[in-house]
N, CA, C and O atoms as a Tripos MOL2 file, in Angstrom:
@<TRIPOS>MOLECULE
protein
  196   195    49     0     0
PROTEIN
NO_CHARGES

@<TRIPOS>ATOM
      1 N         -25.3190   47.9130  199.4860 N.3       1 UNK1
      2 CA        -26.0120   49.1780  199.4290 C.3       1 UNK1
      3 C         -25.9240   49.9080  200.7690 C.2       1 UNK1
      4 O         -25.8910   51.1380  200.7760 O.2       1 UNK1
      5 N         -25.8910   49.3160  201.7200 N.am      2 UNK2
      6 CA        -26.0830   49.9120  203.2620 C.3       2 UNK2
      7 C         -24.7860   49.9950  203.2110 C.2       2 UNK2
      8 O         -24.7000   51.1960  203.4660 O.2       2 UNK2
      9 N         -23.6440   49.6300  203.0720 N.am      3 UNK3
     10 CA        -22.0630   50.2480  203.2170 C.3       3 UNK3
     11 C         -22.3130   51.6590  202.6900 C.2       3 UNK3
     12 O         -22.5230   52.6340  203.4110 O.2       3 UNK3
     13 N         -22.2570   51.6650  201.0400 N.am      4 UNK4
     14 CA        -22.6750   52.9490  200.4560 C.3       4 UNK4
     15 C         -23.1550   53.8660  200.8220 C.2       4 UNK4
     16 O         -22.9810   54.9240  200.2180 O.2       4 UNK4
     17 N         -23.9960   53.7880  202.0360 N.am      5 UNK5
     18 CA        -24.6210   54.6890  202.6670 C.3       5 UNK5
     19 C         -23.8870   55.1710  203.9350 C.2       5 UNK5
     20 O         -23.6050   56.3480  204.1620 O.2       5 UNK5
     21 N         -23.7280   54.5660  204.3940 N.am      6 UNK6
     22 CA        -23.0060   54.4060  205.7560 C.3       6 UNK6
     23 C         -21.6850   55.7300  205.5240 C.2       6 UNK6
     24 O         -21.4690   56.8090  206.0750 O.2       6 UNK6
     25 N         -20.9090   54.8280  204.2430 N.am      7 UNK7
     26 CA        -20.0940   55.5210  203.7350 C.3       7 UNK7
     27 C         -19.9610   56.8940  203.8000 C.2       7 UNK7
     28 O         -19.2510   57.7340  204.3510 O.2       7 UNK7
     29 N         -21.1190   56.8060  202.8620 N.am      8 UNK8
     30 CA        -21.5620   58.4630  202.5850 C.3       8 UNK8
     31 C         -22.1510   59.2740  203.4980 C.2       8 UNK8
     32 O         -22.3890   60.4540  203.2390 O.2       8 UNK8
     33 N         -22.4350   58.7250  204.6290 N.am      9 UNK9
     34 CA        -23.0620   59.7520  205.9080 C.3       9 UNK9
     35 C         -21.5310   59.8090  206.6010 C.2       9 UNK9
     36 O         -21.2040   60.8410  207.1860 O.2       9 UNK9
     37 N         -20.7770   58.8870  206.5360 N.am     10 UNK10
     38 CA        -19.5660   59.0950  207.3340 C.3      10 UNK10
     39 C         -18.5490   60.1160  206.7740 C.2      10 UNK10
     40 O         -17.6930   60.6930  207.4450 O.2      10 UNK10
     41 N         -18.7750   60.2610  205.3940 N.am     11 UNK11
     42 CA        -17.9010   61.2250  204.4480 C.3      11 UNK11
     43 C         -18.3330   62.8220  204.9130 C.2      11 UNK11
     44 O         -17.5860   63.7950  205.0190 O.2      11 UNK11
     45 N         -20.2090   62.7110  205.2140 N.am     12 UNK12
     46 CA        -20.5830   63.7390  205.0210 C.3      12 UNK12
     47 C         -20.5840   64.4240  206.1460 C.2      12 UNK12
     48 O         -20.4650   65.6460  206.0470 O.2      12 UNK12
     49 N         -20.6890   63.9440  207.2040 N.am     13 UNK13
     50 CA        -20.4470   63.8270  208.9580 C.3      13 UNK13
     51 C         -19.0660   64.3100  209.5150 C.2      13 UNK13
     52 O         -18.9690   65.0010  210.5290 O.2      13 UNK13
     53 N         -18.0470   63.8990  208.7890 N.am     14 UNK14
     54 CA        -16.2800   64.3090  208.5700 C.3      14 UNK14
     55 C         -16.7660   65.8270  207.9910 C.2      14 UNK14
     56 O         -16.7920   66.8330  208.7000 O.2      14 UNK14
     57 N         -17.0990   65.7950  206.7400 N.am     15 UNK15
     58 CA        -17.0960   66.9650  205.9160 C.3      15 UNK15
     59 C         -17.6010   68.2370  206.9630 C.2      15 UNK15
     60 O         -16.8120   69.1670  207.1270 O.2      15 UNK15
     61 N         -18.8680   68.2600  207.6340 N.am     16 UNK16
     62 CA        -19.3270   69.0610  208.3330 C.3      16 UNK16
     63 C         -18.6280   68.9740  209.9450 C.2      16 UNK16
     64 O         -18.7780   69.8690  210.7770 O.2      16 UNK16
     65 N         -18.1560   68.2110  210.0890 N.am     17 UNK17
     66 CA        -17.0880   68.8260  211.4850 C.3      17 UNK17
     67 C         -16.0620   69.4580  211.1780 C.2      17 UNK17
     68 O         -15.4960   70.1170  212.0500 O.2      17 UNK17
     69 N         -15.4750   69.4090  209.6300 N.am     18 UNK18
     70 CA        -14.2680   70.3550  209.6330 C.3      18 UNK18
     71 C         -14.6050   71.7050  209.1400 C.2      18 UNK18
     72 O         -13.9560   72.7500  209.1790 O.2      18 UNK18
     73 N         -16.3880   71.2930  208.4220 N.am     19 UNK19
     74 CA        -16.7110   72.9580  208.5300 C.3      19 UNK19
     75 C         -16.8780   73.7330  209.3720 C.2      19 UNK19
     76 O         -16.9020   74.9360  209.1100 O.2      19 UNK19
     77 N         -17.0390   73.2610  210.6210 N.am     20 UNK20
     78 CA        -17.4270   73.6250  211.9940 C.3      20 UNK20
     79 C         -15.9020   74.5040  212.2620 C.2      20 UNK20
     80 O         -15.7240   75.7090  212.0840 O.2      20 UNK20
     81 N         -15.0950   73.6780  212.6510 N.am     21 UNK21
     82 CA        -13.8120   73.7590  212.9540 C.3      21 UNK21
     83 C         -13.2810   74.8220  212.2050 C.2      21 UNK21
     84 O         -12.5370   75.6430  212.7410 O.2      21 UNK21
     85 N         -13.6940   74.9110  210.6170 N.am     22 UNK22
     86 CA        -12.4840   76.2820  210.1700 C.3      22 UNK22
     87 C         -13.7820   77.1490  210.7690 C.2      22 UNK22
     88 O         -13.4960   77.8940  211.7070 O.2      22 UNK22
     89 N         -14.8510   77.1400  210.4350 N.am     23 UNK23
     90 CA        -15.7470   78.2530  210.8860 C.3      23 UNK23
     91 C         -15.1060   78.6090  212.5120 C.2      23 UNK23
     92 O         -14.8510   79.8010  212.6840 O.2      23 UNK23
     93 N         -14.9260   77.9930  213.2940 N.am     24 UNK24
     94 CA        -14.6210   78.5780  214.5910 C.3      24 UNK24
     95 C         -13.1860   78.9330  214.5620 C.2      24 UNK24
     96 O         -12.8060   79.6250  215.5060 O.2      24 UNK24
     97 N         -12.2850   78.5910  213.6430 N.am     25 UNK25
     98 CA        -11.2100   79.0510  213.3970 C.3      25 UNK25
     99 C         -11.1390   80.2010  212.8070 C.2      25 UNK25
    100 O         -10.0480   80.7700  212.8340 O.2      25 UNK25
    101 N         -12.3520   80.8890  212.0760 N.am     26 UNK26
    102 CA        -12.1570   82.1160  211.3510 C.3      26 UNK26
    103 C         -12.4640   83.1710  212.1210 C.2      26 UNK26
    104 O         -12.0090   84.3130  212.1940 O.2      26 UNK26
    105 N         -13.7180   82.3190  212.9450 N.am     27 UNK27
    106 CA        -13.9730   83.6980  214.0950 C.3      27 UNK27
    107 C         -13.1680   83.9610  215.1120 C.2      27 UNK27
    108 O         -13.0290   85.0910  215.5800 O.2      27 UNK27
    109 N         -12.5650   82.9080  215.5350 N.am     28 UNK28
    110 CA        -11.2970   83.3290  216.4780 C.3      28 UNK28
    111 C          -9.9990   84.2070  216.0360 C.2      28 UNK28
    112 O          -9.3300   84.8220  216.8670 O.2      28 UNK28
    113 N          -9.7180   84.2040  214.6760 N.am     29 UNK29
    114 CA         -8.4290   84.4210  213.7200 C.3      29 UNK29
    115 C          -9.7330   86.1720  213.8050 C.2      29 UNK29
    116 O          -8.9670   87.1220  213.9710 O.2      29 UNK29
    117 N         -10.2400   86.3530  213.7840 N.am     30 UNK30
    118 CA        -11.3540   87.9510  213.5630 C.3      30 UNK30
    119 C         -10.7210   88.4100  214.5680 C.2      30 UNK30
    120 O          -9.6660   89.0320  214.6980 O.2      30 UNK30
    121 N         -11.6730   87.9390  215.4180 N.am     31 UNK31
    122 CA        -11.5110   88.2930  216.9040 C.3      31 UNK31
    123 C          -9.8650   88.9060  217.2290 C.2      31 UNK31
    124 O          -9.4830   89.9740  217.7070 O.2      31 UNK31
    125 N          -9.1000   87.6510  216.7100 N.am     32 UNK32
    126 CA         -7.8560   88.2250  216.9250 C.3      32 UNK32
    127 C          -7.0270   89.1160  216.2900 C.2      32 UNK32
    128 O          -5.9320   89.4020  216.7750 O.2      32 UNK32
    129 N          -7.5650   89.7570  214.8920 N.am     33 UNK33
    130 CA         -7.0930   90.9740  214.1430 C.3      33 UNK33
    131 C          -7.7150   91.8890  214.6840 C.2      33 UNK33
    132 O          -7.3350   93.0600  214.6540 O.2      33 UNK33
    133 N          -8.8450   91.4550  215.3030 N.am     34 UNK34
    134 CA         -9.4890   93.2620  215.6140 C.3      34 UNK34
    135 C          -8.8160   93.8330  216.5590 C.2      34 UNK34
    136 O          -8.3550   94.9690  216.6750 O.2      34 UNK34
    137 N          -8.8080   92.6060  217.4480 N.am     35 UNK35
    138 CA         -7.9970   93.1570  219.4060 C.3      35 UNK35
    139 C          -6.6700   93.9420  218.4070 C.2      35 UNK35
    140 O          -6.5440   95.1590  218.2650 O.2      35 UNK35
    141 N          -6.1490   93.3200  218.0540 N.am     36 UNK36
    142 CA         -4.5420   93.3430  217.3950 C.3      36 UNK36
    143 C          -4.5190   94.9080  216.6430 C.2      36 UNK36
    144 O          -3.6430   95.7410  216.8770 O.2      36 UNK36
    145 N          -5.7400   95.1310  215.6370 N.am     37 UNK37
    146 CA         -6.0420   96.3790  215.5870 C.3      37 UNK37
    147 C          -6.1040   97.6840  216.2740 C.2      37 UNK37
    148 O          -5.3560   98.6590  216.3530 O.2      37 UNK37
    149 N          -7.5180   97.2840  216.8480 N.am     38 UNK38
    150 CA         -8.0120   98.4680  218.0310 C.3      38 UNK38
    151 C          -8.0570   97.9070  219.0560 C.2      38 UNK38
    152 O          -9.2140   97.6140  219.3560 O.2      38 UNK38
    153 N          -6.9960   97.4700  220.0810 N.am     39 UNK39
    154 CA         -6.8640   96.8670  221.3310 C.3      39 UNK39
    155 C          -7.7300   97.5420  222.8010 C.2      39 UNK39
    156 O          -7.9160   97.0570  223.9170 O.2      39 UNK39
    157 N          -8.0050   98.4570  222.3770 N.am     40 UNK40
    158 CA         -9.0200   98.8960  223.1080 C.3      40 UNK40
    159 C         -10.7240   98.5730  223.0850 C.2      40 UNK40
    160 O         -11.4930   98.6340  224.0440 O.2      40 UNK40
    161 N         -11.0350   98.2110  221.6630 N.am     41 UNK41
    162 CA        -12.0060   97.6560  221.0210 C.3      41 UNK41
    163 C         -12.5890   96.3560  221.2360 C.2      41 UNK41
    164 O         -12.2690   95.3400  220.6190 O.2      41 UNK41
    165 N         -13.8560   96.4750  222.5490 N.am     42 UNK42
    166 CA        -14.3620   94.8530  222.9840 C.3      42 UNK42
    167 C         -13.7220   94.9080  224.1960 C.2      42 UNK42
    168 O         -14.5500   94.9240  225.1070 O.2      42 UNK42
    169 N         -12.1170   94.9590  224.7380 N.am     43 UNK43
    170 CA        -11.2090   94.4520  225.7760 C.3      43 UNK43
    171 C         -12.2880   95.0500  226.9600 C.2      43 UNK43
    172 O         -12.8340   94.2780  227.7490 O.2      43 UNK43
    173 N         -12.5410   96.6220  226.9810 N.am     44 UNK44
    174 CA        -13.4670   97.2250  228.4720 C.3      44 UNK44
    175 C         -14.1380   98.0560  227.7940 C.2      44 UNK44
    176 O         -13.6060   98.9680  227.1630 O.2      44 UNK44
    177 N         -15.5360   97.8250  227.8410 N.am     45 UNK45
    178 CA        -16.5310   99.1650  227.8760 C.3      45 UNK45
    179 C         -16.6630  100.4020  228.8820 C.2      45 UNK45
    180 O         -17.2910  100.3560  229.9400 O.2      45 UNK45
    181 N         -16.1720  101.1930  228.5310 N.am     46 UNK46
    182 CA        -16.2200  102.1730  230.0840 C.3      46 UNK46
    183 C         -16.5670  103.7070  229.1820 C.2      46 UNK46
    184 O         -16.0590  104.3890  228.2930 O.2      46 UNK46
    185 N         -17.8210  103.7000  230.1130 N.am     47 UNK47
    186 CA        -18.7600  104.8440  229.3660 C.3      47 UNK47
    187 C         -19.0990  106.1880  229.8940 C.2      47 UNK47
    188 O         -19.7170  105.9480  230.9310 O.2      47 UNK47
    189 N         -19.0190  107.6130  229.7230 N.am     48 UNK48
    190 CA        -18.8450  108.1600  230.5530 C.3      48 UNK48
    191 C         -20.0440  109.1140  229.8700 C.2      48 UNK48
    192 O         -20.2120  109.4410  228.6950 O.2      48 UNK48
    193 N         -20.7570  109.4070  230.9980 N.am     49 UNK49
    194 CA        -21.8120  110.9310  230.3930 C.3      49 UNK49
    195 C         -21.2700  111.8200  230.6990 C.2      49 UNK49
    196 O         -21.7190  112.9360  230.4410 O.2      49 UNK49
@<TRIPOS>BOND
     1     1     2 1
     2     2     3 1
     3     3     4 2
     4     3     5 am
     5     5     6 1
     6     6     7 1
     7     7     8 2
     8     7     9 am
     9     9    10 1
    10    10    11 1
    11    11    12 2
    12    11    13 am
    13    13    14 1
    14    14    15 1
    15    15    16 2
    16    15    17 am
    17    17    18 1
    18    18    19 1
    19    19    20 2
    20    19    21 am
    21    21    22 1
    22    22    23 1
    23    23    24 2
    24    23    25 am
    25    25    26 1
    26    26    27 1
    27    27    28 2
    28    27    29 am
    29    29    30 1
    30    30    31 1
    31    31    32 2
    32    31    33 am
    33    33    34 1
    34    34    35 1
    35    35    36 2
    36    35    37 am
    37    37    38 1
    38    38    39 1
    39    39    40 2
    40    39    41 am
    41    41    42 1
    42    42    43 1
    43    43    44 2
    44    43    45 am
    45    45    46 1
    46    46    47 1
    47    47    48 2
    48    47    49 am
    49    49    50 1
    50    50    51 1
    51    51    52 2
    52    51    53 am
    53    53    54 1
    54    54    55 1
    55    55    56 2
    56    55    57 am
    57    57    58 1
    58    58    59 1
    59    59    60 2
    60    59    61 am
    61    61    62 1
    62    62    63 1
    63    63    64 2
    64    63    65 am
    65    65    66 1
    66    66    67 1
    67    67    68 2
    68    67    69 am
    69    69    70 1
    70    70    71 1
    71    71    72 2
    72    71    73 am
    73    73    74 1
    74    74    75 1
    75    75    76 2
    76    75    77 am
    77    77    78 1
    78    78    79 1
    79    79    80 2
    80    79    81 am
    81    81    82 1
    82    82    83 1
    83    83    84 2
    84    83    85 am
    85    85    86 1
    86    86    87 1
    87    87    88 2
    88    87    89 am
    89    89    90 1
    90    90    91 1
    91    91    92 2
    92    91    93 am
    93    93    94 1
    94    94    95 1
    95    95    96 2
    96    95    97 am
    97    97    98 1
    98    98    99 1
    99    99   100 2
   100    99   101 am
   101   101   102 1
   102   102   103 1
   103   103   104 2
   104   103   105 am
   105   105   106 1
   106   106   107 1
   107   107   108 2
   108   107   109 am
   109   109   110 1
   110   110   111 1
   111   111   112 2
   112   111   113 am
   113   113   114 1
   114   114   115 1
   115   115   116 2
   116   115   117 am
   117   117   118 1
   118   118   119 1
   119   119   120 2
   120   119   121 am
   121   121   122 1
   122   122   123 1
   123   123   124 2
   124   123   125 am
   125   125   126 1
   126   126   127 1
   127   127   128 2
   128   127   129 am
   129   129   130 1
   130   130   131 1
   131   131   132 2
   132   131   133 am
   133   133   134 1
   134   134   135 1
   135   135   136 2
   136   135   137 am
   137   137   138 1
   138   138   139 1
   139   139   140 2
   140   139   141 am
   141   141   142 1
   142   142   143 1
   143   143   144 2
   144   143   145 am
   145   145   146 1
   146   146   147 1
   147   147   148 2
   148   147   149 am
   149   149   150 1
   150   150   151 1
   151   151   152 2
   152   151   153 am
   153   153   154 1
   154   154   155 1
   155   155   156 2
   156   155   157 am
   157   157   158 1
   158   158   159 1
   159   159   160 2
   160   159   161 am
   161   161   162 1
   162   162   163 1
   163   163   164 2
   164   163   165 am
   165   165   166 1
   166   166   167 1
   167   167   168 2
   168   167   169 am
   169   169   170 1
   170   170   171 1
   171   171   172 2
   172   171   173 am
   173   173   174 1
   174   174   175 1
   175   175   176 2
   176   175   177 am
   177   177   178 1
   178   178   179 1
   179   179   180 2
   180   179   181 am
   181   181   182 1
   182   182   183 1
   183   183   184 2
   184   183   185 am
   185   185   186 1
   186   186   187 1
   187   187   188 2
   188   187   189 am
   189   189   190 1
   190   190   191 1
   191   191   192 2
   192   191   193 am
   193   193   194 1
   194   194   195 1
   195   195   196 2
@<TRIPOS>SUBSTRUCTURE
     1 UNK1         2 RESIDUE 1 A UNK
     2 UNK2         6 RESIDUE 1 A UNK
     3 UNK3        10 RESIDUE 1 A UNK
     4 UNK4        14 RESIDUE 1 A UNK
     5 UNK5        18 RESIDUE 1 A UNK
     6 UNK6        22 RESIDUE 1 A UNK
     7 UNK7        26 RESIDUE 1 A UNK
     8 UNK8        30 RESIDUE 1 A UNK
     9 UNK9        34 RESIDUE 1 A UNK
    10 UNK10       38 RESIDUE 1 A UNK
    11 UNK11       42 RESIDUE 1 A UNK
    12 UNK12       46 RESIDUE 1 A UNK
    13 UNK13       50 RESIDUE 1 A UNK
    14 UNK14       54 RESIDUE 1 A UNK
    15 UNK15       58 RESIDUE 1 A UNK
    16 UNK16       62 RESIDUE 1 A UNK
    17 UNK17       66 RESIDUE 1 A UNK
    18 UNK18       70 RESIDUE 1 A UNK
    19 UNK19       74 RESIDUE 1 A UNK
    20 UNK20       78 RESIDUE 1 A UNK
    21 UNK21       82 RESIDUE 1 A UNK
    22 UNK22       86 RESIDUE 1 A UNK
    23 UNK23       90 RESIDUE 1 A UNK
    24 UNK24       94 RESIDUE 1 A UNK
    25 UNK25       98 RESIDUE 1 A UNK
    26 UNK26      102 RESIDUE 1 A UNK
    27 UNK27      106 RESIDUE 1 A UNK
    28 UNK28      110 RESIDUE 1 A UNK
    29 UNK29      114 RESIDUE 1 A UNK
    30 UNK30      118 RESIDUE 1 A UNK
    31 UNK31      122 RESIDUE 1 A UNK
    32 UNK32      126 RESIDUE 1 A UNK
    33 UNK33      130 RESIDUE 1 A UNK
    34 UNK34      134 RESIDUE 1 A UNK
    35 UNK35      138 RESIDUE 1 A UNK
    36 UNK36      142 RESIDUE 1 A UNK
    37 UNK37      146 RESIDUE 1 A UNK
    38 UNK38      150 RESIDUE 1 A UNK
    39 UNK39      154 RESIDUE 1 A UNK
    40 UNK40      158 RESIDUE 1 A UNK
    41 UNK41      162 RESIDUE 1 A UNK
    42 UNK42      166 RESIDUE 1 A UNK
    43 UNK43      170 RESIDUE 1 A UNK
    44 UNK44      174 RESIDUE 1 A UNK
    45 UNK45      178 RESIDUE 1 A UNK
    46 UNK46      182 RESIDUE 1 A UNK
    47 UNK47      186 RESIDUE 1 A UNK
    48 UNK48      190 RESIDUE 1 A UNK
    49 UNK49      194 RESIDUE 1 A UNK
């Protein structure tokens, strides 16, 4: 019974680091269509009154 478990926290422990991983992979892959977009967009704020 304690394998079974073990198991299953180790399945579920895997499962949520690779959600981590595409999640930081999607925001980086963003990040990098927008620059790629509007390359001016984020790179320098420069504000003028």
């Amino acid at each position: 019974m304690q394998t079974a478990a073990a198991l299953s926290t180790a399945i579920t422990k895997k499962a949520m680091d690779t959600g981590k991983e595409n999640a930081a992979n999607i925001i980086q892959d963003m990040r990098a269509m927008e620059l790629s977009v509007n390359p001016n967009v984020g790179s320098k704020f420069d504000m003028r009154i």
